[in-house]
Wavefront OBJ file of the C-alpha trace (Angstrom):
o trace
v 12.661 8.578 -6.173
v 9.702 7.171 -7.400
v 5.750 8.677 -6.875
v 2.583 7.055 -8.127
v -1.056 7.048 -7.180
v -2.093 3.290 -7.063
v -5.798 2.310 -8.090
v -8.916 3.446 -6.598
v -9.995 0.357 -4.826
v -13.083 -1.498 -3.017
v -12.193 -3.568 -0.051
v -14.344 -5.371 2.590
v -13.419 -4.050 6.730
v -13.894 -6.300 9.249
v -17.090 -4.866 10.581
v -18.368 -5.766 6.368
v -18.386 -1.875 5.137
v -17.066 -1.343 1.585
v -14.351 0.691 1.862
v -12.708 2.615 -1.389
v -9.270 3.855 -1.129
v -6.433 5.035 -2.816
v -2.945 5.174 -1.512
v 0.375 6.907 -2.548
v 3.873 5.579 -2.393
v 7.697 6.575 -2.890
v 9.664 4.031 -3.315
v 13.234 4.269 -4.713
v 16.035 1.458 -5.885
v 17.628 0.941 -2.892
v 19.810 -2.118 -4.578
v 20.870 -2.293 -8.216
v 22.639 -4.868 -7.946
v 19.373 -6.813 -7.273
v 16.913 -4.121 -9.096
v 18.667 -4.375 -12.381
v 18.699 -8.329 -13.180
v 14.992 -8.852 -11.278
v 13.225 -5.851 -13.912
v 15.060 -6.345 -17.276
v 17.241 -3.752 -17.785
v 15.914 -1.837 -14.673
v 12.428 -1.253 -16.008
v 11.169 1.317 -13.525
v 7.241 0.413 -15.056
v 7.675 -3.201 -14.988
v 9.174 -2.862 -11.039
v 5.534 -0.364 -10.352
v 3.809 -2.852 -11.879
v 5.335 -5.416 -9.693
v 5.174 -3.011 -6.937
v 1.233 -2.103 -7.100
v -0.345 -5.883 -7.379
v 2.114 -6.188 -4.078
v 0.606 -2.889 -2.743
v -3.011 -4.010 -4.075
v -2.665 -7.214 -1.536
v -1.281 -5.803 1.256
v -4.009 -2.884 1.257
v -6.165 -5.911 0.675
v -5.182 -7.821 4.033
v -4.545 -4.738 6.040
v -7.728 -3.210 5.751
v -9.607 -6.053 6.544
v -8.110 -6.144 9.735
v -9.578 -3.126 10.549
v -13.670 -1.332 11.431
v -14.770 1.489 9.604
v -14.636 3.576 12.737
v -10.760 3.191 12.554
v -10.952 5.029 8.940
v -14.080 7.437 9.296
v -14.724 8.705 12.971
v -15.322 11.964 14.597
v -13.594 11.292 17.605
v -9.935 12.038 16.130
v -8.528 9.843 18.710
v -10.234 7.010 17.640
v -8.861 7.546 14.237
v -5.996 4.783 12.598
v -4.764 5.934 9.837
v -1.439 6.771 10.795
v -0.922 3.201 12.103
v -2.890 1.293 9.175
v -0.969 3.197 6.591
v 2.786 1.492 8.826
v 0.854 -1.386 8.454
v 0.503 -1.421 4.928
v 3.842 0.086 4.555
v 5.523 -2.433 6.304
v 4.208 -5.571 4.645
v 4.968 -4.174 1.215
v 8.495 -4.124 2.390
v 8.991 -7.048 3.587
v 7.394 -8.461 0.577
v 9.706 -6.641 -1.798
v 12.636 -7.799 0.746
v 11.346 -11.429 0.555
v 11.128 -11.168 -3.585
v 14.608 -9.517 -3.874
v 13.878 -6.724 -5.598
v 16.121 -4.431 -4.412
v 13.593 -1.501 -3.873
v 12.985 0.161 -0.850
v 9.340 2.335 -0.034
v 9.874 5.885 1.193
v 6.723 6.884 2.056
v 3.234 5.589 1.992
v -0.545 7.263 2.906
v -3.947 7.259 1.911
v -4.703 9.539 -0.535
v -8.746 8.866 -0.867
v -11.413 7.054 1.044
v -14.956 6.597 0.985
v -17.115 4.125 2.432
v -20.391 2.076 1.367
v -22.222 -0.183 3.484
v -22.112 -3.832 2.646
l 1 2 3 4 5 6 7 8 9 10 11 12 13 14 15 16 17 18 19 20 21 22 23 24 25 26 27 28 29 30 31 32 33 34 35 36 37 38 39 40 41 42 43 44 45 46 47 48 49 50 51 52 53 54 55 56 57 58 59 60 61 62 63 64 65 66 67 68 69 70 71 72 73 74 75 76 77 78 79 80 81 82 83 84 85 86 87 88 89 90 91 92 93 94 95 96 97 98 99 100 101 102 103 104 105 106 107 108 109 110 111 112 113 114 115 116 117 118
């Protein structure tokens, strides 16, 4: 199993408030067969690297999807995170599925946000 942190980053919701986050994943190899010949040798920093620009887009597209109030609220019910963090999770997949890669994600969740008005 793999952890990282991925990047603080700035992106645009769909109601235009800045919104900086940072998400962790786990992802493990979850096919050598494909891993091994797709990251020379089975480079485990070339496949993050790989694996964060992938992450970097979905979070990208997800979040822009989505209002501030979905991230930031003080009605807990109103709050998405759960279901923006599947969201996320679920297009990296099928990205790295698409690609061939032969990794799988584990877990994924925001680790940091803060907003900034547009």
């Amino acid at each position: 199993m793999q952890n990282f942190n991925d990047k603080f980053s700035e992106n645009l919701t769909a109601d235009n408030n800045n919104l900086l986050t940072s998400v962790y994943v786990g992802w493990k190899i979850s096919d050598a067969k494909s891993f091994f010949p797709k990251f020379a040798g089975g480079s485990v920093p070339a496949a993050q690297r790989m694996l964060e620009s992938t992450l970097r887009s979905a979070k990208s597209a997800v979040i822009t999807h989505h209002t501030l109030s979905e991230f930031v609220n003080a009605n807990p019910q109103d709050l998405q995170f759960d279901a923006i963090e599947k969201e996320i999770e679920q297009a990296v997949q099928a990205q790295l599925q698409t690609n061939g890669c032969g990794m799988e994600i584990e877990f994924l969740g925001f680790k940091k946000s803060a907003c900034r008005k547009a």
